[in-house]
mmCIF file of the N, C-alpha and C atoms, coordinates in Angstrom:
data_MODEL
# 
_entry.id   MODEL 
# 
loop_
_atom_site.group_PDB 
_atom_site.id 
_atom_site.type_symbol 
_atom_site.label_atom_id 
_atom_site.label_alt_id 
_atom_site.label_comp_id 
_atom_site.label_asym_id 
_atom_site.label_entity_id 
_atom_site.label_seq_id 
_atom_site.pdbx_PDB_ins_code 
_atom_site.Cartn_x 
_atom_site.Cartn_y 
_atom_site.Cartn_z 
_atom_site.occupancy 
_atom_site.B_iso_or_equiv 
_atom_site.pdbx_formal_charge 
_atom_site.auth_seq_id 
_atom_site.auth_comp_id 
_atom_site.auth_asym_id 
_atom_site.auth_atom_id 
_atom_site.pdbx_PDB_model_num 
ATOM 1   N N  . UNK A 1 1  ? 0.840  -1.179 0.000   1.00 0.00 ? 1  UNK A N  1 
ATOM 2   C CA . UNK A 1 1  ? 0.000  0.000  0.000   1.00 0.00 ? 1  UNK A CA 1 
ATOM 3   C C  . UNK A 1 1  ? 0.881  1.236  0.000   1.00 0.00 ? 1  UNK A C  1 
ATOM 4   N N  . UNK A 1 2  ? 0.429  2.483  -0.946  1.00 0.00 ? 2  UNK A N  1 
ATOM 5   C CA . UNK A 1 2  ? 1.275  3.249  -0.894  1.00 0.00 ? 2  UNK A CA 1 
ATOM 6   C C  . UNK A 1 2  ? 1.021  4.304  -0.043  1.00 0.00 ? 2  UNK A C  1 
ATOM 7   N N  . UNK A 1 3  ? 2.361  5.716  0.125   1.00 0.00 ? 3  UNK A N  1 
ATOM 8   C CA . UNK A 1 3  ? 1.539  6.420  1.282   1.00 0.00 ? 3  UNK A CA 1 
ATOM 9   C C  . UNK A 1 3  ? 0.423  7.241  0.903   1.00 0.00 ? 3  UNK A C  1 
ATOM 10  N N  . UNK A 1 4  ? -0.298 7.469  1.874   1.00 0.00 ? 4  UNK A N  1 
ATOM 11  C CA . UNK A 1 4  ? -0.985 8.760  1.138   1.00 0.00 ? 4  UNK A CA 1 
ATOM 12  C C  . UNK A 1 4  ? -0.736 9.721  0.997   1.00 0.00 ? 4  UNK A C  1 
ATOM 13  N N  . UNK A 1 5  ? -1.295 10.949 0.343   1.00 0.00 ? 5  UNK A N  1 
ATOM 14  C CA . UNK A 1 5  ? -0.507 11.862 -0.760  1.00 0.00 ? 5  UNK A CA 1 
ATOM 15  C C  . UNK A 1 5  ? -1.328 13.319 0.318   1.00 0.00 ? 5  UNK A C  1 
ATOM 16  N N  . UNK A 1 6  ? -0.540 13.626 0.071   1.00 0.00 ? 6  UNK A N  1 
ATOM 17  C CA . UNK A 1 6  ? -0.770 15.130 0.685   1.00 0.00 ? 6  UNK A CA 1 
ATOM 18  C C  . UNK A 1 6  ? -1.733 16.370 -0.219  1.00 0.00 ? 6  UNK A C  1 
ATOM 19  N N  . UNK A 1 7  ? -1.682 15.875 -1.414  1.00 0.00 ? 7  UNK A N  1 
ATOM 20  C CA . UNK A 1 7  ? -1.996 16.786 -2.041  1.00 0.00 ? 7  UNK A CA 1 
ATOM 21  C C  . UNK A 1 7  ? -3.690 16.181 -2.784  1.00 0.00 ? 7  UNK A C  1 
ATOM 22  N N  . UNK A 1 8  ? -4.385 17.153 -2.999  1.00 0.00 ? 8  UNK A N  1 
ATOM 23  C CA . UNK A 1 8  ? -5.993 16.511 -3.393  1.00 0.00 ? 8  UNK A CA 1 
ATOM 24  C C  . UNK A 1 8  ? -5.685 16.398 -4.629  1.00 0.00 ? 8  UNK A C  1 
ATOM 25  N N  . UNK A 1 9  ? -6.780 15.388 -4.858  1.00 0.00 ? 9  UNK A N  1 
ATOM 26  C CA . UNK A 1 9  ? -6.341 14.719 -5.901  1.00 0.00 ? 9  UNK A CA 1 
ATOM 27  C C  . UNK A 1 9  ? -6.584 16.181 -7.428  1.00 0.00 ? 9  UNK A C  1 
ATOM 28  N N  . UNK A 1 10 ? -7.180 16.850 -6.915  1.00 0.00 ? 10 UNK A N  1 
ATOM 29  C CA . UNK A 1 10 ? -7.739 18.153 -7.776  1.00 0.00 ? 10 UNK A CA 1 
ATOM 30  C C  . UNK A 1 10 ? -6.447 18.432 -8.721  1.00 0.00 ? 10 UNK A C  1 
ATOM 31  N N  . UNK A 1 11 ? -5.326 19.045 -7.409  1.00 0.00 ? 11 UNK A N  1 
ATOM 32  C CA . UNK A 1 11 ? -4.370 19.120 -7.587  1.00 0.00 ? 11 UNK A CA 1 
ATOM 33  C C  . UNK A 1 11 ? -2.892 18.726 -8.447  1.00 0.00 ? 11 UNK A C  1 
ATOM 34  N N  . UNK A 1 12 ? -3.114 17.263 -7.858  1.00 0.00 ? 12 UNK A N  1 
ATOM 35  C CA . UNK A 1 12 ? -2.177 16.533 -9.066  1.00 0.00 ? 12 UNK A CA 1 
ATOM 36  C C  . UNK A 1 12 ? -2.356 16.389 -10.299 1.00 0.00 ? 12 UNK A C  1 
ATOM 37  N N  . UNK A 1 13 ? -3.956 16.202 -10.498 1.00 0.00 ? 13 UNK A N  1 
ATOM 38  C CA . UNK A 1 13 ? -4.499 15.977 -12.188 1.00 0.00 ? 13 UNK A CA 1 
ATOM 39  C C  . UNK A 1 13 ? -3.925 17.274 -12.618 1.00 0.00 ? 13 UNK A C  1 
ATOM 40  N N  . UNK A 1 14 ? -4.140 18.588 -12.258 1.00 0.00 ? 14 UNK A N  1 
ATOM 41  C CA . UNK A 1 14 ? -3.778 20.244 -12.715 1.00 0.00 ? 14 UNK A CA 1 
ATOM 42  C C  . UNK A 1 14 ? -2.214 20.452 -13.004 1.00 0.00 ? 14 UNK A C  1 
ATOM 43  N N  . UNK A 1 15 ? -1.849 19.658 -11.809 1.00 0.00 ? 15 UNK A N  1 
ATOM 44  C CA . UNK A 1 15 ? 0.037  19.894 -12.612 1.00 0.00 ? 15 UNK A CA 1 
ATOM 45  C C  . UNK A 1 15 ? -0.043 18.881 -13.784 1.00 0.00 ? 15 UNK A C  1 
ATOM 46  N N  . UNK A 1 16 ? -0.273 17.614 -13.424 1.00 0.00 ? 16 UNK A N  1 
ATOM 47  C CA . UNK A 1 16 ? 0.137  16.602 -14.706 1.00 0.00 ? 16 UNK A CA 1 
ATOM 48  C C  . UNK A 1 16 ? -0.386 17.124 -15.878 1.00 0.00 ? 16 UNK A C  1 
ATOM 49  N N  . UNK A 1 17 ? -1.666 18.282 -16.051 1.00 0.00 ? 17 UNK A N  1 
ATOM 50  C CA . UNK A 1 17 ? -2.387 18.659 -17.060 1.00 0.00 ? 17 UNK A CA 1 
ATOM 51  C C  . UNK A 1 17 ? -0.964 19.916 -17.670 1.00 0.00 ? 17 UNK A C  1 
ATOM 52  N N  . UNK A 1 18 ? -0.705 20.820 -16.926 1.00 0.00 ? 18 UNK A N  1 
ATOM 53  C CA . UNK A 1 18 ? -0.141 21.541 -16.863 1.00 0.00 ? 18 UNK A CA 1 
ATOM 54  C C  . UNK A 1 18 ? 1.249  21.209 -17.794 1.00 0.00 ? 18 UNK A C  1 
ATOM 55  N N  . UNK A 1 19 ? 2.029  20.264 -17.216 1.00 0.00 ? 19 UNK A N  1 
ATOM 56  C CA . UNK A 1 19 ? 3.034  20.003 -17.997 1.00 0.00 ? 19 UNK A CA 1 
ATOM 57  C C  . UNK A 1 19 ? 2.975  19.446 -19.625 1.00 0.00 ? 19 UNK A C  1 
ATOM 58  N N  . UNK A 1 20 ? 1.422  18.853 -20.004 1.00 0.00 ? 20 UNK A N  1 
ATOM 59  C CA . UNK A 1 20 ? 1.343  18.701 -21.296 1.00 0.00 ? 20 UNK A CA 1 
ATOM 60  C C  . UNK A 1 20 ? 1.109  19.468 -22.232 1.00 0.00 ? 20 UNK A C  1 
ATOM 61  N N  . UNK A 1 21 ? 0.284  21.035 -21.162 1.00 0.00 ? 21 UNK A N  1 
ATOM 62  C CA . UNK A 1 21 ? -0.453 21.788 -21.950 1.00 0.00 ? 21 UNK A CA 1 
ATOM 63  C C  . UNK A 1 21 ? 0.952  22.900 -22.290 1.00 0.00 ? 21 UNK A C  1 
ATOM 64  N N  . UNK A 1 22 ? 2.100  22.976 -21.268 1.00 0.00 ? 22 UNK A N  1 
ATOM 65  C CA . UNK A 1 22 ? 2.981  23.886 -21.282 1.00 0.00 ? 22 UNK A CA 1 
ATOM 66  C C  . UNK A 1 22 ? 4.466  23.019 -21.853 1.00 0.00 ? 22 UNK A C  1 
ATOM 67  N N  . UNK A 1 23 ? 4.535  21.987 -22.559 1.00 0.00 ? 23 UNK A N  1 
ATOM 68  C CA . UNK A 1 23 ? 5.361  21.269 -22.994 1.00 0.00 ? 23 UNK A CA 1 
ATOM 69  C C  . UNK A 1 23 ? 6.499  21.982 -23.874 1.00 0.00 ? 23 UNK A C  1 
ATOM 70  N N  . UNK A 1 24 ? 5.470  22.650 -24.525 1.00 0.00 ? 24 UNK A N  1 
ATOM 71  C CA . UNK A 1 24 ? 6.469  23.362 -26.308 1.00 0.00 ? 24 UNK A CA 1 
ATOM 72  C C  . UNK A 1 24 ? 7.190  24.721 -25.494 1.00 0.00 ? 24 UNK A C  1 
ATOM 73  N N  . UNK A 1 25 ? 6.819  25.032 -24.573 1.00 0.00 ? 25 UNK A N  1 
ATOM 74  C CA . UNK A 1 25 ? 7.510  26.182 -23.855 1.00 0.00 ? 25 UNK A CA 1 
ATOM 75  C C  . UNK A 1 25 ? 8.843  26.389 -23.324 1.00 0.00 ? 25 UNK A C  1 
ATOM 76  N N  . UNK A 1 26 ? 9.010  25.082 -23.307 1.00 0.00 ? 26 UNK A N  1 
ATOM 77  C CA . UNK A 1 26 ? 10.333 24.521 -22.578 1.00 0.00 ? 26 UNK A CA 1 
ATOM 78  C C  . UNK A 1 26 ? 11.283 23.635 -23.727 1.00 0.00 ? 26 UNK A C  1 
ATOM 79  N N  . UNK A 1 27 ? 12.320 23.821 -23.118 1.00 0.00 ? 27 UNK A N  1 
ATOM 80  C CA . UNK A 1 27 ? 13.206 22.955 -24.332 1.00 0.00 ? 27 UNK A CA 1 
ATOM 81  C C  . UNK A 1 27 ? 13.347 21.888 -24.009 1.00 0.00 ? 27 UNK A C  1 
ATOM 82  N N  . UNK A 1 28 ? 12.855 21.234 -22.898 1.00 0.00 ? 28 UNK A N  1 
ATOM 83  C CA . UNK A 1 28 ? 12.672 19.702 -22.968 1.00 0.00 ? 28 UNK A CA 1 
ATOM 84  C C  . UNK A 1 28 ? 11.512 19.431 -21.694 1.00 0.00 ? 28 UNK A C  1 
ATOM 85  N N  . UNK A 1 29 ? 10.603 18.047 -22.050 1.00 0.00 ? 29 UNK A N  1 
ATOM 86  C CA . UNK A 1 29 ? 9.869  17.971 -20.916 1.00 0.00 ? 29 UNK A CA 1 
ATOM 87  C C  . UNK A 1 29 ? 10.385 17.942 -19.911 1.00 0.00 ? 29 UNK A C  1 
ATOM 88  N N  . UNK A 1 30 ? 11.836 17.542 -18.925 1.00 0.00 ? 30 UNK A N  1 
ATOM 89  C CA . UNK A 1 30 ? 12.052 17.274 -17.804 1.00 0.00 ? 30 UNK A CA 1 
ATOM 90  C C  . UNK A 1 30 ? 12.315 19.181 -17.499 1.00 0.00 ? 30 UNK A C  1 
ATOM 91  N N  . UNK A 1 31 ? 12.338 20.125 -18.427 1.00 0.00 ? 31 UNK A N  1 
ATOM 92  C CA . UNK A 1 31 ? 12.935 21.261 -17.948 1.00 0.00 ? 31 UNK A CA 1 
ATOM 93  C C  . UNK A 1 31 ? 10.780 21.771 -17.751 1.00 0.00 ? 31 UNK A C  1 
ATOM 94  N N  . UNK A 1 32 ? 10.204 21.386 -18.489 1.00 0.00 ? 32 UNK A N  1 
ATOM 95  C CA . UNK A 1 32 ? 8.775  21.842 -17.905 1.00 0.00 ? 32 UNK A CA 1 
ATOM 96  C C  . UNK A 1 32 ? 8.433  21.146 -16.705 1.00 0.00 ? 32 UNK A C  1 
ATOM 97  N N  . UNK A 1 33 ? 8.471  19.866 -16.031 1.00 0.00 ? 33 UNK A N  1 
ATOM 98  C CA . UNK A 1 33 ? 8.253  19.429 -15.069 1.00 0.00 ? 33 UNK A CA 1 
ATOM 99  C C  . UNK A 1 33 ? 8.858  19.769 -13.789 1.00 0.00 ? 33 UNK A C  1 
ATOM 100 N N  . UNK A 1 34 ? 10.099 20.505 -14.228 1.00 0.00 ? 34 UNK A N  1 
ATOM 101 C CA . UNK A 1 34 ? 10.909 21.242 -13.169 1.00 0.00 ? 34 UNK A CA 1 
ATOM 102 C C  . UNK A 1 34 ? 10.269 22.323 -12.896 1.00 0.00 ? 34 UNK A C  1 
ATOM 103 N N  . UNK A 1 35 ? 9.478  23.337 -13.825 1.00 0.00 ? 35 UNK A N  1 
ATOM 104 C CA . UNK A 1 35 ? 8.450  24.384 -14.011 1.00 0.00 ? 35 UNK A CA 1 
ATOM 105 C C  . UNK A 1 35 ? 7.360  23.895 -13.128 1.00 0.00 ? 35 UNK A C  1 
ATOM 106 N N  . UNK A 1 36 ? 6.768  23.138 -13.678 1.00 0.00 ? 36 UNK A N  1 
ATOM 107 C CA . UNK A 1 36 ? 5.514  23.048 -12.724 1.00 0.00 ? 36 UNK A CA 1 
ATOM 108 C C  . UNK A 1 36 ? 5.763  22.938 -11.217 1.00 0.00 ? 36 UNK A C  1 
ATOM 109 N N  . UNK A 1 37 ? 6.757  21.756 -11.445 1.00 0.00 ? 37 UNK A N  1 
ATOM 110 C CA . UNK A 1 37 ? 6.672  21.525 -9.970  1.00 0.00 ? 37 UNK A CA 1 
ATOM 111 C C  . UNK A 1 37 ? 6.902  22.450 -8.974  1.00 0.00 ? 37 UNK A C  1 
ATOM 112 N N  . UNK A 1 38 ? 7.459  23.772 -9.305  1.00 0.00 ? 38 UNK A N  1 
ATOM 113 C CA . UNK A 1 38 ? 8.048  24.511 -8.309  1.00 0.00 ? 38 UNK A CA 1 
ATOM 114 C C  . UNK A 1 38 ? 7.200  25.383 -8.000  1.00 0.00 ? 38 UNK A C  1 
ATOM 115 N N  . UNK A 1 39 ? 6.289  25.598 -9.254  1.00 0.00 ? 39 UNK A N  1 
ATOM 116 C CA . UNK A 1 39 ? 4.710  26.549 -9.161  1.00 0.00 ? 39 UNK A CA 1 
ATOM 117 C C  . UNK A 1 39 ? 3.774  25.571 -8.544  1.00 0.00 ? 39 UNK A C  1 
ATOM 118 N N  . UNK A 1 40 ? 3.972  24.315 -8.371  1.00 0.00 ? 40 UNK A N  1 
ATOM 119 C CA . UNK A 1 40 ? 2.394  23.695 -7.631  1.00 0.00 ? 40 UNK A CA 1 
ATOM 120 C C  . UNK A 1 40 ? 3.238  23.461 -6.402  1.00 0.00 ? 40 UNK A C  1 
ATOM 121 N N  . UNK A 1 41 ? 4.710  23.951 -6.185  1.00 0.00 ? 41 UNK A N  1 
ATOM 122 C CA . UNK A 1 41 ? 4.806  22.988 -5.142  1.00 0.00 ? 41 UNK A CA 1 
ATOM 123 C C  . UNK A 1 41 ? 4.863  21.484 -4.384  1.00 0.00 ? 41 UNK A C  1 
ATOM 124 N N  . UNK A 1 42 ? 5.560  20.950 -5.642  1.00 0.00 ? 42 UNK A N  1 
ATOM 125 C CA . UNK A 1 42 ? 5.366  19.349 -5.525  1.00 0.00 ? 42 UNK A CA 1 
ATOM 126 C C  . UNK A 1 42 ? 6.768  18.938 -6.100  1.00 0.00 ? 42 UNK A C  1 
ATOM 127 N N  . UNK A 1 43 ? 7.220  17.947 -5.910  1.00 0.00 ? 43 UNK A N  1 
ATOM 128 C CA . UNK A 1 43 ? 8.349  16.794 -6.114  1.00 0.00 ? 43 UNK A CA 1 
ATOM 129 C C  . UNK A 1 43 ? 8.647  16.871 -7.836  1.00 0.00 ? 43 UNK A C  1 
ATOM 130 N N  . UNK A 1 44 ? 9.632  16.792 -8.571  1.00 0.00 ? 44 UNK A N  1 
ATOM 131 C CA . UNK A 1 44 ? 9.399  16.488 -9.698  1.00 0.00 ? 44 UNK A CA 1 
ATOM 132 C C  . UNK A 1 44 ? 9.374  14.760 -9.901  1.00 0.00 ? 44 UNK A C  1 
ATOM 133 N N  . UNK A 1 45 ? 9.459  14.075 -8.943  1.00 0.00 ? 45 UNK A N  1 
ATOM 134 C CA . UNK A 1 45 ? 9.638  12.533 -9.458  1.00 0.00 ? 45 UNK A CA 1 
ATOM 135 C C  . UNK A 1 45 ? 8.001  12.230 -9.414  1.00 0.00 ? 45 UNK A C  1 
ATOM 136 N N  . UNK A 1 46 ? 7.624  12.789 -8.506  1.00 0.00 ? 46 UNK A N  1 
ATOM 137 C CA . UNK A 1 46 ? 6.000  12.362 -8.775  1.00 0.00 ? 46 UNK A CA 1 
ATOM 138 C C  . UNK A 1 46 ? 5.401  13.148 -9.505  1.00 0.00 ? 46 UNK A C  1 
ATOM 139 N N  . UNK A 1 47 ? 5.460  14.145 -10.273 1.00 0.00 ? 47 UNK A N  1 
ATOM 140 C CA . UNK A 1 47 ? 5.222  14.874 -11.645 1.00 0.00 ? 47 UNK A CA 1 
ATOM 141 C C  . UNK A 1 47 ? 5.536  13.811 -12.527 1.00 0.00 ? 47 UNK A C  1 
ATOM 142 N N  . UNK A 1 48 ? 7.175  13.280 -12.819 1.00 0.00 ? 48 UNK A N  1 
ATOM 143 C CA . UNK A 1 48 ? 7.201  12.452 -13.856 1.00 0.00 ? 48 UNK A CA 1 
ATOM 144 C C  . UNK A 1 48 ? 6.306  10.956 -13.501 1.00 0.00 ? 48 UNK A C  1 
ATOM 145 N N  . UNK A 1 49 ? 6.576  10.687 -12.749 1.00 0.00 ? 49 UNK A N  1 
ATOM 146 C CA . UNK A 1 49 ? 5.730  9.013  -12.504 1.00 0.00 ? 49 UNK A CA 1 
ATOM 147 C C  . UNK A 1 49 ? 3.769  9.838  -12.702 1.00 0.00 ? 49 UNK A C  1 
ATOM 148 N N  . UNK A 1 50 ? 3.455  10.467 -12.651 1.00 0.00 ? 50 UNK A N  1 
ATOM 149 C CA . UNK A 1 50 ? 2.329  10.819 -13.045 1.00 0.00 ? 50 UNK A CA 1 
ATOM 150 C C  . UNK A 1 50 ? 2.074  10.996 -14.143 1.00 0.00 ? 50 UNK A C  1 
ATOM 151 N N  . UNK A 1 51 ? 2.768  11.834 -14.659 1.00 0.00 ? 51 UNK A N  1 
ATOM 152 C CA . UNK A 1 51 ? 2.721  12.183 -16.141 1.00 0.00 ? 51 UNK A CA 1 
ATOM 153 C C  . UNK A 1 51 ? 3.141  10.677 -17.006 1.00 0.00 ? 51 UNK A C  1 
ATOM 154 N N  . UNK A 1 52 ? 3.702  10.072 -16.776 1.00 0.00 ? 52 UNK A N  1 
ATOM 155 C CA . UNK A 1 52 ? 3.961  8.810  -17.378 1.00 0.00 ? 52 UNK A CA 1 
ATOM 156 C C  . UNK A 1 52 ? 2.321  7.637  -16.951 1.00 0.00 ? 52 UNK A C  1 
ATOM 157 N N  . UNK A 1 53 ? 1.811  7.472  -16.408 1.00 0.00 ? 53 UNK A N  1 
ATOM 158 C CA . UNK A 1 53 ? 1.179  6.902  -15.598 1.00 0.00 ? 53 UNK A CA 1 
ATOM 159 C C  . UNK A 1 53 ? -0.145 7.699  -16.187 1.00 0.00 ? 53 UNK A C  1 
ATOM 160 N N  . UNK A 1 54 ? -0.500 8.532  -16.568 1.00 0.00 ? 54 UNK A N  1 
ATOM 161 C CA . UNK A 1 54 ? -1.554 9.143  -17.438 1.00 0.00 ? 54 UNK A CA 1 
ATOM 162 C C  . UNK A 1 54 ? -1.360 9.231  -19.118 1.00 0.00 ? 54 UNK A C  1 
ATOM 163 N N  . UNK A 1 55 ? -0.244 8.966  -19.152 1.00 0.00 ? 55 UNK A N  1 
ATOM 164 C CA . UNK A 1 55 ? 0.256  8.510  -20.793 1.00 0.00 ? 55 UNK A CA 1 
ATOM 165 C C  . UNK A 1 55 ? -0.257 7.462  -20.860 1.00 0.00 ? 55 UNK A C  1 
ATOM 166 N N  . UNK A 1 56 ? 0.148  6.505  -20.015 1.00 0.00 ? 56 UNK A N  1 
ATOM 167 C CA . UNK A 1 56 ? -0.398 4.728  -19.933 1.00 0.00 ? 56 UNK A CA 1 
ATOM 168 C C  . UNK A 1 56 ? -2.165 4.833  -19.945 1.00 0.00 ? 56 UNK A C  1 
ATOM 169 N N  . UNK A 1 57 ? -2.513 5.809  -18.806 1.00 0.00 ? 57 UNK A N  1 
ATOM 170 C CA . UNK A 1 57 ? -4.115 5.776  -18.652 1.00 0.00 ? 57 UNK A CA 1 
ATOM 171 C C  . UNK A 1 57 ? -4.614 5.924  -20.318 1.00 0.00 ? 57 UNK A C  1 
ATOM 172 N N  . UNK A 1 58 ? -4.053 7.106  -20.751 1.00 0.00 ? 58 UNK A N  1 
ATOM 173 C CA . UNK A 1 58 ? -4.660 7.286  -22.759 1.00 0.00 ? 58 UNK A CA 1 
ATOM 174 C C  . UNK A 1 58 ? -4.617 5.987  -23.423 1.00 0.00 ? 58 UNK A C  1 
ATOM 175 N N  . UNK A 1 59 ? -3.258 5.420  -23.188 1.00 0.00 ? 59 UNK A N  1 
ATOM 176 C CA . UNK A 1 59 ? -2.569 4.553  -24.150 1.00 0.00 ? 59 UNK A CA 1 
ATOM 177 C C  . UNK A 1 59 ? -1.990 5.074  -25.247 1.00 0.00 ? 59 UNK A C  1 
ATOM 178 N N  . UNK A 1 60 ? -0.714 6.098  -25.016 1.00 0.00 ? 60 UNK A N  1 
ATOM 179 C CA . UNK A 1 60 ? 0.009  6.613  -25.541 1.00 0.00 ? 60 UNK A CA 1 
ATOM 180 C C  . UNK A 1 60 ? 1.708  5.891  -24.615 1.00 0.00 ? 60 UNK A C  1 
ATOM 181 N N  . UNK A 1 61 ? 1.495  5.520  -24.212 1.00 0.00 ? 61 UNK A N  1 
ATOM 182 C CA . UNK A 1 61 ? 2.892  4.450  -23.927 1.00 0.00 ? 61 UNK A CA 1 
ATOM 183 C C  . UNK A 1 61 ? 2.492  3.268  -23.015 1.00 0.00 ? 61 UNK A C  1 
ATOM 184 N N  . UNK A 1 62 ? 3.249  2.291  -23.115 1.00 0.00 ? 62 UNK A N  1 
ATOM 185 C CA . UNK A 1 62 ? 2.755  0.971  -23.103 1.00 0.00 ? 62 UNK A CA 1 
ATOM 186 C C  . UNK A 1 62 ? 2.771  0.768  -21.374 1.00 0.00 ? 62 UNK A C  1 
ATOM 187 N N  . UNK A 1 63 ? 2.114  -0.389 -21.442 1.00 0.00 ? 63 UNK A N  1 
ATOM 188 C CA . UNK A 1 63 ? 1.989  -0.539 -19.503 1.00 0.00 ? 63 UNK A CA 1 
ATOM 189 C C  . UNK A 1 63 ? 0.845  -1.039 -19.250 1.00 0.00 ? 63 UNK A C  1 
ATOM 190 N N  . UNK A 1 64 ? 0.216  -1.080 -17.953 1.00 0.00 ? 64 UNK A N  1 
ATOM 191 C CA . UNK A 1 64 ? -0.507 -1.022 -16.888 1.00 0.00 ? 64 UNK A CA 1 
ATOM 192 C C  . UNK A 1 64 ? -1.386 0.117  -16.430 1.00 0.00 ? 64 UNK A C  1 
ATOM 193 N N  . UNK A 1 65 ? -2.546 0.312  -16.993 1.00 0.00 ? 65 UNK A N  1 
ATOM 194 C CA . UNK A 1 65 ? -3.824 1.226  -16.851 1.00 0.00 ? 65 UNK A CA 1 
ATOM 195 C C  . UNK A 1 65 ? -3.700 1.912  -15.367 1.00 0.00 ? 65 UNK A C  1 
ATOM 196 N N  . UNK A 1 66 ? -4.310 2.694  -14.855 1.00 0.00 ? 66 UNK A N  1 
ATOM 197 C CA . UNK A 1 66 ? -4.459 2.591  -13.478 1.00 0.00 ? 66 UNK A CA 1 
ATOM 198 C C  . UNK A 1 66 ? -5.447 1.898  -13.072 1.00 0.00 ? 66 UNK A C  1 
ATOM 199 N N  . UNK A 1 67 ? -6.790 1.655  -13.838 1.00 0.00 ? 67 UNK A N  1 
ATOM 200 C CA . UNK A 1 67 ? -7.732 0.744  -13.089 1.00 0.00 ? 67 UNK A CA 1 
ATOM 201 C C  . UNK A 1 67 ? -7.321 -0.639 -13.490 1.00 0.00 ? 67 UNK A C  1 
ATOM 202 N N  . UNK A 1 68 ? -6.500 -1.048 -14.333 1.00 0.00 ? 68 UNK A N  1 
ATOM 203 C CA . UNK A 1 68 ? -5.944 -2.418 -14.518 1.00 0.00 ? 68 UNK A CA 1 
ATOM 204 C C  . UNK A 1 68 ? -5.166 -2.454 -12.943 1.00 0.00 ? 68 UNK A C  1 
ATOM 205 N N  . UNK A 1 69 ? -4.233 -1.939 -12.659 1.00 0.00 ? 69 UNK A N  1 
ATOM 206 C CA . UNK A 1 69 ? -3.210 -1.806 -11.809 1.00 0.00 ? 69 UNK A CA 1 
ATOM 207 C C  . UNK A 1 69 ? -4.249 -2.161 -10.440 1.00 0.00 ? 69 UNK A C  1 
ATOM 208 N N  . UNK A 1 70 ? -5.699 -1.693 -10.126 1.00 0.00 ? 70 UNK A N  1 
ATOM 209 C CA . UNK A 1 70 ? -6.372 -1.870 -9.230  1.00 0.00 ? 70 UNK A CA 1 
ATOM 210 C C  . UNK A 1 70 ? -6.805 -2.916 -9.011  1.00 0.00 ? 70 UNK A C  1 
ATOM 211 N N  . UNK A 1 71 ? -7.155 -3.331 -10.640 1.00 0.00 ? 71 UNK A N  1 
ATOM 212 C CA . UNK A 1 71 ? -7.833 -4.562 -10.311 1.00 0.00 ? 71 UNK A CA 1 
ATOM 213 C C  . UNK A 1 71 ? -6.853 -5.747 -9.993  1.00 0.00 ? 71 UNK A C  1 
ATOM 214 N N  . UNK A 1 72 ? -5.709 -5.439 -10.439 1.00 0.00 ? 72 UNK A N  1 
ATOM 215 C CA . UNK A 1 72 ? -4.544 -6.350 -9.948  1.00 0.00 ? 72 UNK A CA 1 
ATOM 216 C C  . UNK A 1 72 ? -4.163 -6.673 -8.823  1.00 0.00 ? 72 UNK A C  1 
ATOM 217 N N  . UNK A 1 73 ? -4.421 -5.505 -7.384  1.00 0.00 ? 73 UNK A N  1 
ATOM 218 C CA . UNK A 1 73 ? -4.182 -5.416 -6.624  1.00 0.00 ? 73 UNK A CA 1 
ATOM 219 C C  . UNK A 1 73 ? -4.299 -6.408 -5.649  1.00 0.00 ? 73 UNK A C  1 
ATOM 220 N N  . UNK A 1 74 ? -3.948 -6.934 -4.424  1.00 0.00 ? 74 UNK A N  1 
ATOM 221 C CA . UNK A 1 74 ? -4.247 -7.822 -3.752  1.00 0.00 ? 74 UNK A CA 1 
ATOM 222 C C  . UNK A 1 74 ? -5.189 -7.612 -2.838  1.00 0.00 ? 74 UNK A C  1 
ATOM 223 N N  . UNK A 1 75 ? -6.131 -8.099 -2.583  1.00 0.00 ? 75 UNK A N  1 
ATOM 224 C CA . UNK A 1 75 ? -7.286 -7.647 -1.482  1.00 0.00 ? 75 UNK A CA 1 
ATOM 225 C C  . UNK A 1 75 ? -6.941 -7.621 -0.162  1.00 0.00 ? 75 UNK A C  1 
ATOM 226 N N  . UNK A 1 76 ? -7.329 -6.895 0.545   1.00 0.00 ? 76 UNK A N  1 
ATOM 227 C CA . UNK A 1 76 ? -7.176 -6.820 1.523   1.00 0.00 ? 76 UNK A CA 1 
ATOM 228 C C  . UNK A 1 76 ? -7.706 -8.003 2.550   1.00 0.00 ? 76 UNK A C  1 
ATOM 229 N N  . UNK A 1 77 ? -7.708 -8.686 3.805   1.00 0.00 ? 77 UNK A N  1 
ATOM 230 C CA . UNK A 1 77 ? -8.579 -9.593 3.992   1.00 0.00 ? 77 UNK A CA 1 
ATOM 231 C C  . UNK A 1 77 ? -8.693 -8.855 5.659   1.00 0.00 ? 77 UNK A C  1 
# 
């Protein structure tokens, strides 16, 4: 189980949105994710594992859905 996140979930969707919508601005995505993160106030490793991890949700890079990833999960008992 992972920890829980400090930030609402409002929040994280708005940066991860943020870095796709502000991509061409920057001369490379890791130099926009460094951008956001410092304006939302958040980590850049969980910017990138998000932003990657909502690529997968489209199916624009290969992987594990997030509701696949759930249903994978082990139940609790």
């Amino acid at each position: 189980m992972g920890r829980p996140s400090n930030y609402p979930q409002e929040l994280r969707e708005r940066a991860v949105r943020m870095v796709f919508e502000h991509v061409h601005e920057h001369p490379s995505r890791w130099a926009t994710i460094k951008s956001v993160a410092e304006k939302r106030d958040c980590t850049t490793e969980v910017l990138r594992c998000r932003g990657r991890q909502a690529e997968r949700d489209e199916g624009q890079r290969p992987g594990l859905t997030t509701t696949e990833r759930e249903r994978l999960k082990p139940s609790k008992m």
